[in-house]
Each structure stands twice: as C-alpha cells, then as structure tokens.
N, C-alpha and C positions, 0 to 999 in steps of 0.2 A: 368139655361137652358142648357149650356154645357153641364154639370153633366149626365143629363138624355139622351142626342143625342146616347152616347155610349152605354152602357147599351139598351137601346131600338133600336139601329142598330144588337147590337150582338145578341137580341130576335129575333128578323125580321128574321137573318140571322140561327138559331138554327130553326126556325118553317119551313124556308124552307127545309133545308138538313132534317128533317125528315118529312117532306112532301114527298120529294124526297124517304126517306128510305122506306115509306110504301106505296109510290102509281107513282113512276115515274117508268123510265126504266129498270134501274137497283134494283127492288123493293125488297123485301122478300119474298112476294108470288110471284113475278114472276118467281125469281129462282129458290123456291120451284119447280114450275109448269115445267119448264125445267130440273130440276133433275129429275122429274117423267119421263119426257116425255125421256130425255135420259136413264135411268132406261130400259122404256118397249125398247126400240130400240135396247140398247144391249141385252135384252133376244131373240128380233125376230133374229137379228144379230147370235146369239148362233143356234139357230134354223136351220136359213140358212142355216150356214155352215155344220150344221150338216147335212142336207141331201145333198149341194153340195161335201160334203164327202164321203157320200154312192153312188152319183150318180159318184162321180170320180171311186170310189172303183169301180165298175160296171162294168166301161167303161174299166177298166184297164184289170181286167178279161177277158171279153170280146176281147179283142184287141191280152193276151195270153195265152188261153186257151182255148179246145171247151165243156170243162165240165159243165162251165156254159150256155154253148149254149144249152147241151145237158138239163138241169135244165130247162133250161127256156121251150122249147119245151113242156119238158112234163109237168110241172105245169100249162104255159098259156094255151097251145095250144092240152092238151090233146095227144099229139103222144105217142108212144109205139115202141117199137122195132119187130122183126119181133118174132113169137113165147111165146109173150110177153099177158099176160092178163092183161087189165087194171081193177085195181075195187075205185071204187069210193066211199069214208064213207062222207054223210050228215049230220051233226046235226044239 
C-alpha cells in the first residue's frame, strides 16, 4: 500500500502543473495571446511616434521660421502673393 501512495501523489501532482501549463494563468496560449497583443502595441506605438515626430518637426519650424507659415497659407488656405496668379490642377 505504501508503495503506490508515492508514485500516485507525484501523478496527482504532474496532472496538475500541466493542467496549470495549458489552461491556468500563466498558460501557453495565454502568453502566446499577450505576445500578440504586445506585438500590435509596439507597431501602433511605432506609428505614434511617428507622427508625434512630424507633428514635433512642425511645430519646431513653425516656432523658427515663416517659410512654412508662408507653405502653409498657400497650400491650406489658397493665398497668393500680390501680382501673383494662382492656378490650380484637379485630377
């Protein structure tokens, strides 16, 4: 009767930890699922920065320079200088 107590405790105790390995907290597919999910996070994160980089770039021009003011005017805002003809191509 001894014999078996051990042997069938260490079974017990093997069905749990890979119970644990494929369906508790710390699982396989859960970390799978958190690698994913960090994955897309650092691409949106790339993303970000990349336009709080152009919007910095921007800002900085903006702050010394009036070339991009002068850009901006006439791209947004249609202005022209005096003597100036604007033409405008559609496609």
């Amino acid at each position: 009767m001894g014999n078996r107590i051990v042997p069938a405790a260490l079974l017990a105790l093997l069905v749990i930890f890979h119970a644990q390995l494929w369906m508790g907290r710390g699982s396989i597919p859960k970390v799978r699922e958190m690698q994913q999910r960090l994955s897309d996070q650092t691409v949106k994160n790339a993303k970000a920065q990349l336009g709080n980089d152009q919007l910095s770039a921007e800002v900085r021009d903006l702050k010394e320079g009036l070339e991009i003011i002068e850009e901006k005017a006439r791209s947004e805002l249609g202005m022209v200088k005096p003597n100036e003809i604007f033409v405008q191509i559609n496609k």
